[in-house]
C-alpha positions in Angstrom: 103.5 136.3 93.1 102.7 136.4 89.5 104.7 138.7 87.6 103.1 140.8 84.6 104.9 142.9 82.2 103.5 146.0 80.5 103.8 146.5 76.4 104.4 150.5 76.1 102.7 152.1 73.1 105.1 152.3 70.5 106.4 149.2 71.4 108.3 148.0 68.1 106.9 144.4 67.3 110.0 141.6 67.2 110.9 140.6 63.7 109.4 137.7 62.5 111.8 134.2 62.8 111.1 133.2 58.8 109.5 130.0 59.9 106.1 131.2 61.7 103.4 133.1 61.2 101.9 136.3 62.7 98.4 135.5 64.1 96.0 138.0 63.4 92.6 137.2 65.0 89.2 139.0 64.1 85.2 138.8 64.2 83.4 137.8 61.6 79.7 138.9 61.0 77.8 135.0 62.2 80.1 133.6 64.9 78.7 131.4 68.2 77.6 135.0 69.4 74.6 134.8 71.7 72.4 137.4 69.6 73.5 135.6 66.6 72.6 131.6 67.8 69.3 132.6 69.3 68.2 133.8 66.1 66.2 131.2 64.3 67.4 132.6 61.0 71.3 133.5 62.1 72.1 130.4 63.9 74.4 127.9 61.7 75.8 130.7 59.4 78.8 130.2 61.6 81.5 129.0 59.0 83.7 127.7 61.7 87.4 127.6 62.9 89.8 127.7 60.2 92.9 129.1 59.2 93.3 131.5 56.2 96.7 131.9 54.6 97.9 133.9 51.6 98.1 131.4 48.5 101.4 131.6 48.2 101.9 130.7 51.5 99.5 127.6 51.2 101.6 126.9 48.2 104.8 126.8 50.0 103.2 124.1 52.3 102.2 121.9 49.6 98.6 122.9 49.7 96.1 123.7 47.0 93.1 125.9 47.6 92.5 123.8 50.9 94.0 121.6 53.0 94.6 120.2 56.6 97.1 121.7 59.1 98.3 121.5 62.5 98.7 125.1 64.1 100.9 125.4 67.0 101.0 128.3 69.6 103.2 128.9 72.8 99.7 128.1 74.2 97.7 126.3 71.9 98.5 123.3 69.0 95.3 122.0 67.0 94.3 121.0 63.3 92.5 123.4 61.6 91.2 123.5 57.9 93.3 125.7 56.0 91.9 128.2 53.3 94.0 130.2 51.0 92.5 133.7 51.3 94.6 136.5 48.8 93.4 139.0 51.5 95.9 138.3 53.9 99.4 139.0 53.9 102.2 137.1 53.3 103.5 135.6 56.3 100.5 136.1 58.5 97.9 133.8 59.5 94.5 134.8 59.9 91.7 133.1 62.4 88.0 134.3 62.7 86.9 135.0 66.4 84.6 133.1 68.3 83.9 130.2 65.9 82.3 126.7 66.0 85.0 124.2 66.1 87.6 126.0 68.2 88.8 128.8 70.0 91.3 131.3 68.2 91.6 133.3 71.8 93.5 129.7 72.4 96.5 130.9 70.5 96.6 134.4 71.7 99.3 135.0 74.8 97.3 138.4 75.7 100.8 139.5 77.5 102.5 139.3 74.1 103.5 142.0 71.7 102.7 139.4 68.9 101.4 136.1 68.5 102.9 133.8 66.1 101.9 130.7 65.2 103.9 127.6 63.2 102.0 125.6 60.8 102.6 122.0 59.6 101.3 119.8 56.9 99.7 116.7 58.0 
């Protein structure tokens, strides 16, 4: 039998190790969405997968404005394009939903409290 665990609300979120990233994972307005490909004028406004991190961050691993990265789950590792993005956090990683290129729901462990993520320089 497969066991499953329930996350109360109010659950309080395990602190962060220092070395990995909390995965935050959201739509963006053109994705691989059926309404939005059969749309002669929507389809390929996808931007694709990618990974935004805080410029600081992207500074820390050696990276200007862009750069390439491996991004490693409990369920997932791949190389994304990284994009520094001043929107998000410090120590958080953000990936767009249901992009060309990859599947962000890859890293997500949907019986988690949080998802973290490690990235790497290549």
């Amino acid at each position: 039998e497969a066991k499953t665990e329930t996350v109360k609300i109010g659950t309080i979120a395990p602190a962060a190790d220092g070395y990995d990233y909390r995965l935050i994972v959201s739509r963006e307005l053109y994705d691989n969405g059926v309404l939005n490909q059969m749309s002669p004028s929507l389809a390929g406004l996808a931007r694709g997968m990618r990974v935004h991190l805080h410029p600081m961050d992207m500074e820390k691993l050696g990276l200007g404005a862009a750069g390439r990265v491996k991004v490693t789950s409990k369920r997932a590792a791949r190389e994304l394009d990284a994009v520094a993005d001043a929107s998000v956090a410090r120590w958080t990683a953000w990936m767009p939903f249901n992009q060309p290129g990859g599947a962000a729901s890859d890293f997500l462990d949907s019986s988690a409290p949080v998802n973290d993520v490690r990235i790497e320089t290549l």
